[in-house]
ZAMARGU-4260 file (C-alpha; in steps of 0.2 Angstrom, whole numbers, plus 5000, padded with zeros to 4 digits):
<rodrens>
0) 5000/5000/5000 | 5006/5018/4996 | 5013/5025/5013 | 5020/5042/5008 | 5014/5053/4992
5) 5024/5067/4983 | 5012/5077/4973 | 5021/5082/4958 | 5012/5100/4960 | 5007/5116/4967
10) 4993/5126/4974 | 4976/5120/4972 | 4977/5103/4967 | 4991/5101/4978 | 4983/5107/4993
15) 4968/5093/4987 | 4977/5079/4984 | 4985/5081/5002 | 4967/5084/5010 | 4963/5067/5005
20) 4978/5059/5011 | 4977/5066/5025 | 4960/5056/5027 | 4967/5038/5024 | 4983/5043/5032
25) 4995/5044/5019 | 5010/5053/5021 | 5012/5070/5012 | 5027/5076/5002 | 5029/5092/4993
30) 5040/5100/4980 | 5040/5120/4980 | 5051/5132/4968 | 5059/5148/4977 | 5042/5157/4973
35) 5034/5146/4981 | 5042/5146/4996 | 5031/5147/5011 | 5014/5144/5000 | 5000/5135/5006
40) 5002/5117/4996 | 5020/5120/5006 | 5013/5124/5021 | 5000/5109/5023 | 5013/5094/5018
45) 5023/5083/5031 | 5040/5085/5020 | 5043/5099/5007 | 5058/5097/4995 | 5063/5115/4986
50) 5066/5116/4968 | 5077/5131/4965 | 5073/5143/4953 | 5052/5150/4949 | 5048/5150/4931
55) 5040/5132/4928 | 5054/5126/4913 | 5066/5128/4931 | 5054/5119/4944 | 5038/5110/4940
60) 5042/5103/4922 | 5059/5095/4928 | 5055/5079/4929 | 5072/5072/4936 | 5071/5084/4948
65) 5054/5079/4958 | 5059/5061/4954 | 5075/5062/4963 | 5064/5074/4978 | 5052/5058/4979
70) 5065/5048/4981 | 5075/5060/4995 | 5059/5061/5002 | 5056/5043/5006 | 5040/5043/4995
75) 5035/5028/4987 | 5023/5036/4977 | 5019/5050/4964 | 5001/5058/4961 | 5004/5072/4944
80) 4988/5083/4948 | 4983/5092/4932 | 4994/5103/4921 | 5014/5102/4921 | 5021/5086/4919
85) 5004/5076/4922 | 5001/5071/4904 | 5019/5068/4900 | 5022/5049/4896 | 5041/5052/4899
90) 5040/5058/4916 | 5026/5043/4921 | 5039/5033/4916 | 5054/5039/4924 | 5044/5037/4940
95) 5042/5020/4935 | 5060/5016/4933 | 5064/5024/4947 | 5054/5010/4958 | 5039/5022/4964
100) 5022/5020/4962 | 5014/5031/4948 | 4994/5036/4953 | 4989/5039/4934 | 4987/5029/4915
105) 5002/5018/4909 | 5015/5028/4902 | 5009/5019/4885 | 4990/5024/4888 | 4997/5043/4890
110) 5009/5043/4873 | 4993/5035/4864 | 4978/5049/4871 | 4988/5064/4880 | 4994/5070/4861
115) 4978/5076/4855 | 4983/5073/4835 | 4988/5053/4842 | 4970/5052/4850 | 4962/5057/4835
120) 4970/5046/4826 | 4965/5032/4836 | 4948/5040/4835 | 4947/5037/4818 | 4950/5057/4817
125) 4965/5068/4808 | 4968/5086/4811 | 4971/5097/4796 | 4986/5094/4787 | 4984/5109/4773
130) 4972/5124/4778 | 4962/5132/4766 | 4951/5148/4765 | 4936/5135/4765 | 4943/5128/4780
135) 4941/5144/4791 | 4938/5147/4805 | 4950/5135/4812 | 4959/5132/4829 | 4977/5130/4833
140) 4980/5119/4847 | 4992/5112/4858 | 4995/5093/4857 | 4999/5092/4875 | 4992/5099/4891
145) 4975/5110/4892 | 4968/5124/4901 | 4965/5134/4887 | 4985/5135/4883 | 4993/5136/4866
150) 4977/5138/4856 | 4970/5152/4845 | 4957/5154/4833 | 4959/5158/4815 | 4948/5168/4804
155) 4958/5174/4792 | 4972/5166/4783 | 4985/5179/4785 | 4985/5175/4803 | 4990/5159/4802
160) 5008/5156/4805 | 5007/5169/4819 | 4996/5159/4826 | 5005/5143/4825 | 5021/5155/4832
165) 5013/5161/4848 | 5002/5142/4851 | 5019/5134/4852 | 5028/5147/4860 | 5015/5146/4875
170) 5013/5126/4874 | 5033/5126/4877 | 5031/5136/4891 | 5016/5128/4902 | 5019/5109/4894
175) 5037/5109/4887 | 5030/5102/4875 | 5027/5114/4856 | 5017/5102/4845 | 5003/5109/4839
180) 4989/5104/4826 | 4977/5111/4818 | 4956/5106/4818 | 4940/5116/4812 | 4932/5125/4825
185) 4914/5122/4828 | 4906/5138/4833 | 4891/5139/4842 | 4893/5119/4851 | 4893/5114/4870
190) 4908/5107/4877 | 4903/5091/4886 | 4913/5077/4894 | 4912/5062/4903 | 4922/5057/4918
195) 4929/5037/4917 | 4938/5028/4931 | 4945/5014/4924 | 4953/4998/4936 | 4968/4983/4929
200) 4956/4973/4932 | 4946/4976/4916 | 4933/4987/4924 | 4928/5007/4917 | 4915/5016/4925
205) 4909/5031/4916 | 4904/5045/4931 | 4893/5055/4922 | 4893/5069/4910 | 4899/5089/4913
210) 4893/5104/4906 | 4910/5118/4904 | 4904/5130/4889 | 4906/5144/4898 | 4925/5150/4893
215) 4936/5162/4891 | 4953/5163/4882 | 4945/5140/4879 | 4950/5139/4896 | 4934/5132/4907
220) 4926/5146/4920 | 4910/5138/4927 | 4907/5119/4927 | 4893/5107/4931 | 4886/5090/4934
225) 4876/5081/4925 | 4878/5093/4911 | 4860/5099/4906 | 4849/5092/4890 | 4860/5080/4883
230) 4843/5068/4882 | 4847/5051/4873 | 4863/5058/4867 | 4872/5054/4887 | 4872/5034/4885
235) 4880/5037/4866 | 4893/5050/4875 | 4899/5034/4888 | 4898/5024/4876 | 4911/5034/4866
240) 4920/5034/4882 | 4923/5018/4888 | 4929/5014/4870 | 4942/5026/4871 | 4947/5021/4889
245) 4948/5001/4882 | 4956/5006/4867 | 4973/5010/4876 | 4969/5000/4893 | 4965/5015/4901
250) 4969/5014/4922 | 4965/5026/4933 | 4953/5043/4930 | 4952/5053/4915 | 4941/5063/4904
255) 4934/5061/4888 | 4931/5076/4879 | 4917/5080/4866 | 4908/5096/4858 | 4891/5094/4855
260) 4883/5104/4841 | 4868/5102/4831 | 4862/5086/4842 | 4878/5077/4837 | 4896/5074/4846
265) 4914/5077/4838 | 4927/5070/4850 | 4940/5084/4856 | 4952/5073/4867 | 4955/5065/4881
270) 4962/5069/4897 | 4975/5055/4904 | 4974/5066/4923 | 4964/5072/4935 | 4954/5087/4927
275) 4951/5104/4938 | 4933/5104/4936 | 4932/5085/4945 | 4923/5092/4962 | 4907/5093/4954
280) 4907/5074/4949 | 4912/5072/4966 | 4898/5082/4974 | 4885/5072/4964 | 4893/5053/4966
285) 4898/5056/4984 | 4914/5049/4980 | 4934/5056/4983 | 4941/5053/4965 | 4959/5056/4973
290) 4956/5042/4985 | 4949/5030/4971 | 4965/5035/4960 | 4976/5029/4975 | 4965/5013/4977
295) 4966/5009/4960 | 4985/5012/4959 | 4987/5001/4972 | 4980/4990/4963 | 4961/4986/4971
300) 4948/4982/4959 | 4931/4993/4957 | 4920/4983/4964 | 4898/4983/4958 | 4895/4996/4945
305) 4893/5016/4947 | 4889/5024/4962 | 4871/5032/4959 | 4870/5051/4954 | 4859/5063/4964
310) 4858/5080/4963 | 4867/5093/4952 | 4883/5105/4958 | 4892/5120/4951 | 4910/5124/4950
315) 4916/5144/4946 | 4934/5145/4944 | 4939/5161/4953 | 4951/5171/4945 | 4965/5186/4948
320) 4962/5192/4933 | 4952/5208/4924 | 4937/5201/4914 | 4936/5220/4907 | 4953/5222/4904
325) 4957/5208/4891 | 4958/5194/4905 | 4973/5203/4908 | 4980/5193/4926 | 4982/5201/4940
330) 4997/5199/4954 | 4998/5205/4973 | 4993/5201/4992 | 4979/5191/4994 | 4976/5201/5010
335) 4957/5194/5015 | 4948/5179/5006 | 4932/5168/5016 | 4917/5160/5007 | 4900/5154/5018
340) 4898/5141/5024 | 4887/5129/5014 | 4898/5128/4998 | 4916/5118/4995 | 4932/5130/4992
345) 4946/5121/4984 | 4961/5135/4985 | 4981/5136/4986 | 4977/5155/4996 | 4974/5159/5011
350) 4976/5176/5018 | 4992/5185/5016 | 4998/5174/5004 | 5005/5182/4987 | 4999/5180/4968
355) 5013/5178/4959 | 5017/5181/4940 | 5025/5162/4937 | 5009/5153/4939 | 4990/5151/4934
360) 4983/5166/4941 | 4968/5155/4949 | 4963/5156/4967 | 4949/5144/4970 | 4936/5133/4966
365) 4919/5138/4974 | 4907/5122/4972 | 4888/5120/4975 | 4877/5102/4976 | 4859/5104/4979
370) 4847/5094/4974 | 4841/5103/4958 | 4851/5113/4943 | 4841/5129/4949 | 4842/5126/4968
375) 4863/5122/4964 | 4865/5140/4952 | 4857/5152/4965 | 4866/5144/4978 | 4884/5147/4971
380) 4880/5163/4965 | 4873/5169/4984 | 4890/5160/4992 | 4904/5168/4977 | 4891/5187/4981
385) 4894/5187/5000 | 4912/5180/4998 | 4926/5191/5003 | 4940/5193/4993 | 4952/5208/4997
390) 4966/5210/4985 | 4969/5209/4966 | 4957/5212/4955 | 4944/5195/4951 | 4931/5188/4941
395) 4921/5187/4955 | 4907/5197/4948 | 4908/5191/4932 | 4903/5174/4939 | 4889/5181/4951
400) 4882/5188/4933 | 4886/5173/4922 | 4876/5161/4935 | 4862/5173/4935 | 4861/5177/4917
405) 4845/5171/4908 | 4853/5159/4895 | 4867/5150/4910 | 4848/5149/4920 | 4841/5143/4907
410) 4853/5131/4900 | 4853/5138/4885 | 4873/5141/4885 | 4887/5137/4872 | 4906/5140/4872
415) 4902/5159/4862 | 4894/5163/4880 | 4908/5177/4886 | 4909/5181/4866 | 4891/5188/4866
420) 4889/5195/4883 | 4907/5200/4889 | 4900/5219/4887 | 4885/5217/4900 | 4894/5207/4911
425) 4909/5217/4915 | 4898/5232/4918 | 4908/5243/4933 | 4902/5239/4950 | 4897/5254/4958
430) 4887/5259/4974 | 4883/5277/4978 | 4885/5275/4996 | 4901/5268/4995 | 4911/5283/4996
435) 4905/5291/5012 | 4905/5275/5021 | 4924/5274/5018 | 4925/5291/5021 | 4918/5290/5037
440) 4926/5274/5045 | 4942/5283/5040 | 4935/5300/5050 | 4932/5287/5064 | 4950/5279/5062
445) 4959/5298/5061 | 4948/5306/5076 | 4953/5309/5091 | 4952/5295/5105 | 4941/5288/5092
450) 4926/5300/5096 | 4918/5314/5088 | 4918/5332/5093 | 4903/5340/5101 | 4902/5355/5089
455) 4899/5356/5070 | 4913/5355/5062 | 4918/5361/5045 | 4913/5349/5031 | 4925/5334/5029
460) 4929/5330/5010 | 4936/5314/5003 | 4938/5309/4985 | 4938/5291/4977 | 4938/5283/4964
465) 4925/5272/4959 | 4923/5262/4943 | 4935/5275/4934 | 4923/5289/4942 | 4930/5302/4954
470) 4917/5303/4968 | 4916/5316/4982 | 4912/5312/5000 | 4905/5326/5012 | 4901/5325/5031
475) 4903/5335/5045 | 4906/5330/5065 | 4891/5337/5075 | 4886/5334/5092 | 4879/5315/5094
480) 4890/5309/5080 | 4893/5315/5061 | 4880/5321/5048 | 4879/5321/5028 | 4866/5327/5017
485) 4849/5314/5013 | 4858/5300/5025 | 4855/5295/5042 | 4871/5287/5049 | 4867/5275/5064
490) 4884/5266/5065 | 4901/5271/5062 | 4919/5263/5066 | 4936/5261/5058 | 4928/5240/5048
495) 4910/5246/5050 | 4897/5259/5046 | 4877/5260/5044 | 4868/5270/5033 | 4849/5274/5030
500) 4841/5282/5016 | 4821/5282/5015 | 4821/5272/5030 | 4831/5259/5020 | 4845/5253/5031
505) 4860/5246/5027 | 4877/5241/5033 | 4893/5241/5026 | 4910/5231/5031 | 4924/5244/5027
510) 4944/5239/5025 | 4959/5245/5021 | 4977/5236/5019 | 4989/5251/5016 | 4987/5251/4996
515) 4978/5266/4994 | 4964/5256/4990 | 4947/5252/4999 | 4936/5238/5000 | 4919/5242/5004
520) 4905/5229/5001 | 4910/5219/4986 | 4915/5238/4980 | 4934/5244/4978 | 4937/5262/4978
525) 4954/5268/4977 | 4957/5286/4988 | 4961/5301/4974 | 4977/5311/4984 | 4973/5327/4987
530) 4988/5333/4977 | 4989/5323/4962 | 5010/5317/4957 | 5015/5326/4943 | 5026/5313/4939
535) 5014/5301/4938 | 5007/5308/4920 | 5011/5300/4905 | 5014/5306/4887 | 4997/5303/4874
540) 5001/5287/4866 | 5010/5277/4882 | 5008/5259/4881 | 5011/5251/4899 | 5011/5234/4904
545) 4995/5228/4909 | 5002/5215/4920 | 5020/5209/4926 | 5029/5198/4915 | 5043/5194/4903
550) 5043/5202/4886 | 5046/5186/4873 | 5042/5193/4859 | 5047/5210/4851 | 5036/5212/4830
555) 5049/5209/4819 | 5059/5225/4810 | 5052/5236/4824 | 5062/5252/4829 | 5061/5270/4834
560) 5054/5278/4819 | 5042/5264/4812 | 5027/5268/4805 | 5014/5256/4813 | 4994/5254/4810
565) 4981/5254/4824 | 4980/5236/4832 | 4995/5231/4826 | 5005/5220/4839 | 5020/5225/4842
570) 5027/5215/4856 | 5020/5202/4868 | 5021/5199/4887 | 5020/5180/4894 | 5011/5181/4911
575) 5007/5166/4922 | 5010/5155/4906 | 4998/5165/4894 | 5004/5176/4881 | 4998/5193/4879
580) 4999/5205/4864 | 5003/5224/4865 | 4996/5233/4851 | 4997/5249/4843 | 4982/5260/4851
585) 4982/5273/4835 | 4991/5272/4817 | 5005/5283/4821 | 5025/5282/4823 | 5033/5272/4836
590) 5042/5286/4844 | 5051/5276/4857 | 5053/5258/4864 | 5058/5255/4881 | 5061/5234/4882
595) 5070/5220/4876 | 5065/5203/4872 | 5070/5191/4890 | 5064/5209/4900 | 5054/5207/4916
600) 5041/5221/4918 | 5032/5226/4932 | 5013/5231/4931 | 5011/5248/4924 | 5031/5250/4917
605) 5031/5261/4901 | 5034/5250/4889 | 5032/5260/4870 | 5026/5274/4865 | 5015/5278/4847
610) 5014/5295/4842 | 4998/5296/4835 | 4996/5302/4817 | 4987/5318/4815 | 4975/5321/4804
615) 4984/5333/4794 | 4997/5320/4792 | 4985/5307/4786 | 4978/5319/4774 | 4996/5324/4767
620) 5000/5305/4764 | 4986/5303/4753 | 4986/5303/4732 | 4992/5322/4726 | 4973/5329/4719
</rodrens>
């Protein structure tokens, strides 16, 4: 029996994996990079064993190196987790070799279904060998990994072999692996799959069917179990799946992949791992996948047949990242993050803990089970609405609107979902009252001996930010407590104030962690100074970096002096193993450039400027009359 478990990962699924061990008492090993040091999967193991350097090709992808910490360690086993090196036949089998138990498919299975072009092919599918205008739109793919990495879509034929550049580029980074492939893209279609576990005994069960149409960037964002409508198509979808999973003697758990369009389903791949959405299969089975995977590895048969389904959950990934902003990811302290209770949280955060710019900017999973699709919905999007989570910027409002929006209600949702409604959804947050309430609990804080004078004072002025919106705050001290125009204030301290308006009462929880930010409600305002640095302006036509990052890219031929059209990219930032273009904002001249390729930016660092071409000038560069 396995006694003592490295989990060749980090954060969330690290932090998972160890939760179940703990439970059958299994010993826990950890591996952690230098930016990793003191995170929570670190934290929660028995033994951790440091993998210097922080970027993943250092750390998580070197495979000799987590073997030779399993073996340091005094583990006798390895469990992969999802991403990095868990769909990497080569590293399955230098665990093997090295005498230590693997938790996953047979090297072999991996090499025959974790290359998406060498699955299709055993499908009875090929990807695209010579791409056509007929062809379009298409989708570049990674052959390796998932998450949304090392894809892009194609709509025009000119865009092609960038494409192709960038997919590989980014697959190398998360997967160290640059195959990539290319397939028509079905527009419009679900993306269901169904989860198998699969014994050495003979044995596959297929645990029901997920809905994950809701994406961004074809990365998932909100999951669920069973996935909705499917009708007569489910027993044809396990059907499809067992026959992949016997095809290659499939053991352990994985995901079959398929998009369903039109009633029909085209097989996308199959997951030889553990997938991130797993907790809602969990939820509605009653069963700990991890703690099969470990069973099955050790060699016990699954005995009966599927445990019964009953209910339906929800899964939102909750991300640092700017929905408005081109998903652009965010980085900082995580300074205060709590869900209600009622709902599962699966999370590599806890409160002071940093987001880093190495890794997937994802903080948690929030998961719902009720007893019905509806019942599940509004209860996930009541728990992720009363969550607190001070610190970067998330999607967190974006997933209260998506579950609440009339086509995810209804299930009427397909994988164009964020392409049609992104506008709606991103709307600013705003709350008129916001303002004074922070404005007061910071009176309170500044007071004297935390109390108020016993005369009326001259109005008290504050200035925010809100949504992009400057906002003014006015109040004055008066005997009994502070005053401000149309508002009752019952209740005020440095975290809490009360407010009425029309006899309407409501409370506010206000806090501030030193950034010149604060945190009101599920609002963020940020304080305007009351004498603005100069220095802080920047010339028309600044392009900064929307995110830290490395610049690995730089257009080709560009230089001071260029002439460069509007949209045009002209360098790219890789961020938590995303690439992210820069592009010209206006048609103009490139009038300086201020990195190199291999350059680490932080947020907000100048990295270009484009002098805009006047109107004049475009004129004068047109045909003499």
């Amino acid at each position: 029996m396995i006694s003592s478990l490295l989990v060749a990962n980090r954060g969330e699924i690290a932090c998972r994996v160890f939760r179940t061990c703990r439970e059958v008492g299994v010993r826990t090993v950890a591996v952690c990079s230098d930016a990793d040091e003191g995170a929570l999967h670190a934290r929660e193991a028995d033994v951790v064993v440091r993998l210097p350097g922080a970027s993943p090709a250092e750390t998580y992808l070197r495979g000799d190196l987590i073997v030779a910490a399993a073996l340091r360690a005094g583990a006798d086993a390895v469990h992969p987790g999802y991403g990095f090196l868990s769909e990497n036949a080569g590293f399955a089998r230098a665990v093997l070799d090295a005498g230590l138990v693997w938790v996953g498919p047979s090297p072999e299975a991996i090499e025959a279904m974790a290359s998406k072009t060498r699955a299709k092919k055993l499908m009875g599918l090929a990807p695209l060998e010579r791409v056509t205008a007929g062809d379009l739109p298409v989708l570049v793919k990674a052959a390796s990994g998932g998450g949304g990495r090392g894809m892009r879509v194609v709509r025009d034929l000119a865009e092609l072999e960038g494409a192709l550049e960038g997919a590989r580029a980014e697959a190398l980074s998360a997967f160290g692996d640059g195959e990539v492939f290319v397939e028509p893209f079905v527009e419009g279609g679900r993306h269901v799959e169904v989860q198998i576990l699969a014994d050495a005994h003979g044995t596959v069960w297929p645990l029901g069917t997920r809905d994950c149409s809701l994406q961004r960037r074809h990365q998932k964002v909100i999951e669920e179990a069973p996935a909705p409508g499917l009708g007569g198509l489910t027993e044809s979808l396990y059907a499809l799946s067992v026959r992949a999973a016997r095809a290659v003697d499939y053991v352990g758990a994985g995901t079959v992949e398929f998009l369903v369009a039109d009633g029909r389903a085209h097989f996308l791949e199959m997951n030889t791992r553990l997938q991130v959405e797993h907790p809602v299969t969990e939820a509605v089975f009653g069963v700990d996948l991890v703690a099969l995977q470990l069973r099955v590895a050790e060699g016990e048969r699954l005995e009966g047949g599927p445990p019964v389904a009953r209910g339906h959950a929800v899964e939102a990934r909750l991300y640092a990242e700017d929905p408005a902003g081109g998903w652009a990811p965010q980085t900082g302290s995580v300074h205060r993050f709590a869900v209600p209770e009622g709902v599962r949280l699966d999370t590599g955060f806890a409160d002071g803990d940093v987001v880093g710019v190495h890794y997937d900017p994802m903080l948690a999973k929030v998961v719902a089970h009720a007893g019905s699709r509806a019942e599940a919905v509004r209860k996930l999007a009541g728990a992720l609405e009363r969550a607190v989570v001070h610190g970067p910027v998330t999607n967190r409002d974006l997933l209260v609107r998506s579950l609440r929006h009339e086509e995810f209600v209804g299930a009427r949702m397909d994988t164009g979902f964020y392409d049609r409604h992104l506008g709606v959804l991103t709307e600013p947050v705003v709350d008129v009252l916001a303002p004074l309430a922070a404005a007061l609990a910071d009176g309170f804080g500044r007071s004297r001996f935390g109390g108020w004078r016993n005369v009326v004072s001259q109005p008290q002025v504050k200035r925010y930010r809100m949504a992009g919106v400057e906002h003014e705050a006015v109040y004055r001290y008066a005997r009994g407590g502070p005053v401000a125009e149309g508002v009752r204030v019952l209740y005020v301290d440095a975290g809490r104030v009360v407010l009425e308006v029309d006899g309407v009462r409501r409370a506010f929880a206000v806090a501030t962690y030193g950034d010149g930010r604060v945190f009101v409600n599920d609002v963020v305002l940020t304080v305007v100074p009351r004498f603005p640095d100069a220095a802080a302006e920047r010339v028309p036509g600044s392009l900064l970096a929307p995110m830290p990052g490395t610049v690995v890219r730089v257009a080709e031929g560009l230089e001071v002096g260029s002439e460069v059209r509007a949209g045009q990219p002209l360098l790219w930032l890789e961020a938590m193993k995303m690439e992210h273009r820069i592009v010209a904002p206006a048609a103009g001249t490139l009038s300086a450039l201020r990195v190199v390729v291999g350059q680490q930016v932080e947020v907000g660092a100048l990295l270009a400027v484009v002098r805009e071409e006047a109107a004049g000038d475009a004129a004068s560069s047109g045909p003499a009359s």
